[in-house]
N, C-alpha and C positions, 0 to 999 in steps of 0.2 A: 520724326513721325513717319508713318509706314504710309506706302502709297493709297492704300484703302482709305488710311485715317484724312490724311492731309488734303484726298480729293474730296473726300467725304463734305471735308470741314469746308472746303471752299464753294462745291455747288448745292450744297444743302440746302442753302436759301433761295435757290433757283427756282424748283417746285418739287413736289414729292416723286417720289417713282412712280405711283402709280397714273399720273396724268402727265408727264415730262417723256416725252420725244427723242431718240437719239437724232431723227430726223434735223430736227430743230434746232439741233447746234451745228448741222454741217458749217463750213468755212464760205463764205461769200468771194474769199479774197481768191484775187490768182495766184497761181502758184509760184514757186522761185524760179528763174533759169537754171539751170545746171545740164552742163554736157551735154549740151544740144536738148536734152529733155527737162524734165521739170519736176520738183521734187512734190513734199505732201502742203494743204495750207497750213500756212501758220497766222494765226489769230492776234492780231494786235494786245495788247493789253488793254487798250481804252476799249476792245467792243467786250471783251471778259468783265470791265470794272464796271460798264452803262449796264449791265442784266444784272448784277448783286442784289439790287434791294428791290427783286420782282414783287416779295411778299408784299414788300411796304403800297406796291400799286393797289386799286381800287379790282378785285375782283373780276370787273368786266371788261376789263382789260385784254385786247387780243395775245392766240400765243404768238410765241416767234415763227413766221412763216418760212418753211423749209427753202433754201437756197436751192437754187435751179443745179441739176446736176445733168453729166454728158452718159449719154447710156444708148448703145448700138441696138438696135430690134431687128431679130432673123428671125424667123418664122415664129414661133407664140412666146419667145424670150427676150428682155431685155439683158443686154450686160451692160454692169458698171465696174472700176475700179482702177486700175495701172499695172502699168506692164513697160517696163525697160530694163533691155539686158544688165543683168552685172549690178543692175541698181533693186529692183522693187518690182515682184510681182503679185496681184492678188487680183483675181478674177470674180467677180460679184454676182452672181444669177438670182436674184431677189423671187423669183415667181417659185423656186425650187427653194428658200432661206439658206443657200449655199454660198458658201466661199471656197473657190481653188487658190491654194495657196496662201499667207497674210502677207508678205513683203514686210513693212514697216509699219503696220497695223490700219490701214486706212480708216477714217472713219466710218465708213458705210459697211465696212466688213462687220461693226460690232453689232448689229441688228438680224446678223444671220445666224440660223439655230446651228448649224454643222459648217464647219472649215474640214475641208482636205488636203494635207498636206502631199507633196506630191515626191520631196527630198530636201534635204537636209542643210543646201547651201541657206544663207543665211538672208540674200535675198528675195526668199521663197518661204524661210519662216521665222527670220529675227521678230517677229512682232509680236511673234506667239504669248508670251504671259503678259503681253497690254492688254491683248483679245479676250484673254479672260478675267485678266484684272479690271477690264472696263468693265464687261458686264457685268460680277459683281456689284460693281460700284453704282449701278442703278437697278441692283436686285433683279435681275432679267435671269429666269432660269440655265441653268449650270450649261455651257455650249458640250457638243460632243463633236470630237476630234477625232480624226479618222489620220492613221501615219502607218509608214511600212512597217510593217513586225521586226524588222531586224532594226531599228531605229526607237523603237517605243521604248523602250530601257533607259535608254539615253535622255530622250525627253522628259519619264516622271523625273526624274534624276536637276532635270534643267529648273523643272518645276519647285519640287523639293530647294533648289537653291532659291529660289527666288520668294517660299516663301519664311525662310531665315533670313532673307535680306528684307523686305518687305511686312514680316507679320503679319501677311493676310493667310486665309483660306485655299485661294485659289482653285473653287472648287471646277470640276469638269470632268468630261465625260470622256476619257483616251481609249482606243479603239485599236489596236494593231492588227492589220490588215495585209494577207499576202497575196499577189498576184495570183488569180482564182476567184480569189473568196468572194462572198458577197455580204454585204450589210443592209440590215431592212431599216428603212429609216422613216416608217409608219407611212400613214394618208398616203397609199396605191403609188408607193418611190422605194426602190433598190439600187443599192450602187454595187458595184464591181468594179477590183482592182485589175488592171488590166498590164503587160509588160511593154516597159519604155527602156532605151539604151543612154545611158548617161556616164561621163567618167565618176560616179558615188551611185553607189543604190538608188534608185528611182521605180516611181511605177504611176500608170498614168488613173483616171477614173472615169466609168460610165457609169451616168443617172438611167435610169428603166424607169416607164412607170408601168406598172404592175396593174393588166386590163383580165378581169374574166369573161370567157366565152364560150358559148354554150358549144361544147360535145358534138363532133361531126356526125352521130349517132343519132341525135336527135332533132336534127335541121328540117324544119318541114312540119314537126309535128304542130299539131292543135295546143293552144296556150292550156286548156284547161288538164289536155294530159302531163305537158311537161311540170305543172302545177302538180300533180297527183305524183308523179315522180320524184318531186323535189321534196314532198312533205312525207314521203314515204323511205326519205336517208337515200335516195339514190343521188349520186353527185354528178349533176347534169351541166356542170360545166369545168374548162382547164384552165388554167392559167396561162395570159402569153404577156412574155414581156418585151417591151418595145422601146429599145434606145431612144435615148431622147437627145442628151448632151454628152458629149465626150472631152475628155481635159487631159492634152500628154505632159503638163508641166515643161522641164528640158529634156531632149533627148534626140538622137540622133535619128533619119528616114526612114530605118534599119524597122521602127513599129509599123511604118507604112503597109509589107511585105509580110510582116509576122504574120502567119492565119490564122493563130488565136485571136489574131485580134478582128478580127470583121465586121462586130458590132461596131468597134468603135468607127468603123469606115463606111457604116450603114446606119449611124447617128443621127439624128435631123441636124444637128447642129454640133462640127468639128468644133474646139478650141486648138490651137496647134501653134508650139511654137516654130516660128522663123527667123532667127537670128541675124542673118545674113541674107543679102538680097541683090545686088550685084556684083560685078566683080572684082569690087575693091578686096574682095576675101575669097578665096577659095572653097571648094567644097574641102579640099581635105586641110583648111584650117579648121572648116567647121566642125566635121570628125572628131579632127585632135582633140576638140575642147567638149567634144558630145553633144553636138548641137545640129540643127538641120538650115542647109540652105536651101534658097527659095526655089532655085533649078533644078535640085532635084524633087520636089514638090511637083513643078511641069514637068521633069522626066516619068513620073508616076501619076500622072495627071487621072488615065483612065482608073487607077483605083479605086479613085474618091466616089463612093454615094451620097456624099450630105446634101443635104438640100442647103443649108450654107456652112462657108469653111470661115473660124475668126482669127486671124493669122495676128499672134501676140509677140512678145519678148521679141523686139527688134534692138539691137546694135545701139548706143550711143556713137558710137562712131558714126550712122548715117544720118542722113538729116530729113527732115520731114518730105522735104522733094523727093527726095531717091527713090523713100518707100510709095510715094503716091503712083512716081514713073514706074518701078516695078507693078505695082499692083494692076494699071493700065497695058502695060504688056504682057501681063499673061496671057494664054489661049483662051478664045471669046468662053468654050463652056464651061472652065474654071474659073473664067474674070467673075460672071455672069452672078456667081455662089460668091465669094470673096467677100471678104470685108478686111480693113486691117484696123489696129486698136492702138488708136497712138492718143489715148487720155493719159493726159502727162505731158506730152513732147509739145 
């Protein structure tokens, strides 16, 4: 039986789509140990078999109350999801219905309209046809997928296999996207592909939201003329758009310096990996593998404009101490912004 069928067949007695929560099944449990960090939950059997016969309960019946989840808040965002080098990344921005990156498909990623994929390694997008096999599977409109142009080939292709092996649909929205471009992704949000250095194709993303303002031309005047102006096809205002969130996936400090990129370092809120953090690793191991360490992060300290920076994809080789002492000795005006994202570890 094909994935669609057989998941079909087993929560269809849960409740219908239309009233059934992705929320609602997150995992209660903790997570497993693994290499100093921690992997996805995994759900007993016995709490999958106690919810089977919800139908047969009495209607007034409460639902299942969503499991408490860990989620960082910088200025008007919350993040949720995981982040461990080499293992599983997927960044979760719920107020935006974004997901950077899927890693191994977390569950909270299946409730966001758009995933950006950031490259191509596997702990960055192995999850990818869960992500939209899930949502199918609870009739949630088709997601749209956002991947580098020079990769999107490759992925209908990944697709197309999965649904010969599978016999589902797979339907979704694939977007190839090259550093420049931008994508409108409705309700006053534009993203922009932005350039990241990585050893495979990469490229990172900035959210905008998209504000109109009235015309330097006409500041000052009477409401009721700029009303007569407006109704009379004059176009009394411009568009500004204003970084919000920026996401570099992997990549080397090399985007710190880039000057195309300036938004992204004038973002309210960096996402940024940091793989490495003291000096059990060097900078130029980090290099080799296209990755950034945290000293050069304080070597380019005064770059940064974010009002906060969320320093992701840490090392399994370090341990939760390491990265906290690190984070604690930075310079007071970058500690100050700083957050680090060790959901999972």
């Amino acid at each position: 039986m094909s994935l669609s069928g057989s998941l079909y067949a087993s929560f269809r007695s849960l409740r219908s789509p239309v009233d059934f929560t992705l929320t609602s099944l997150r995992c209660p449990f903790k997570p497993l140990n693994l290499y100093h960090g921690r992997s996805h939950c995994l759900v007993p059997r016995s709490s999958v078999m106690e919810q089977k016969n919800v139908e047969d309960q009495p209607k007034s019946a409460e639902k299942p109350t969503p499991a408490s989840r860990s989620c960082i808040f910088i200025e008007d965002y919350g993040f949720e999801g995981i982040s461990i080098g080499g293992h599983e990344t997927c960044i979760i921005v719920p107020k935006l219905k974004v997901a950077f990156d899927i890693g191994r498909c977390p569950q909270r990623a299946i409730s966001q309209d758009f995933l950006f994929i950031s490259h191509a390694h596997l702990d960055h997008i192995g999850g990818i046809p869960m992500y939209v096999a899930t949502r199918g599977l609870y009739n949630m409109k088709p997601p749209t997928i956002i991947v580098p142009s020079c990769v999107k080939e490759k992925v209908e292709k990944l697709f197309e296999i999965h649904r010969q092996l599978d016999g589902s649909e797979l339907e979704h929205n694939l977007i190839g996207l090259d550093v420049g471009e931008t994508f409108d992704m409705g309700k006053g949000l534009m993203a922009k592909a932005f350039k990241t250095y990585h050893v495979i194709p990469s490229q990172g993303y900035v959210i905008y939201s998209v504000r109109k303002k009235l015309k330097a031309e006409y500041l000052g005047l009477p409401s009721k003329e700029i009303k007569n102006l407006k109704e009379s096809g004059v176009e009394i205002t411009g568009t500004k758009l204003v970084p919000e969130v920026a996401f570099t996936g992997d990549t080397m400090a090399d985007f710190i310096v880039d000057q195309a990129n300036a938004d992204v370092m004038n973002a309210k809120v960096l996402i940024m990996e940091t793989t490495f953090v003291n000096d059990s690793m060097t900078v130029e191991h980090a290099r080799e593998h296209g990755h950034t360490h945290l000293s050069e992060v304080v070597a380019l300290s005064d770059k940064f404009n974010n009002k906060g920076i969320l320093f992701i994809h840490f090392s399994a080789r370090h341990r939760v101490e390491e990265i906290q002492t690190a984070m604690k000795n930075l310079p007071k005006r970058l500690q100050e912004r700083s957050h680090a994202f060790l959901e999972g570890w």
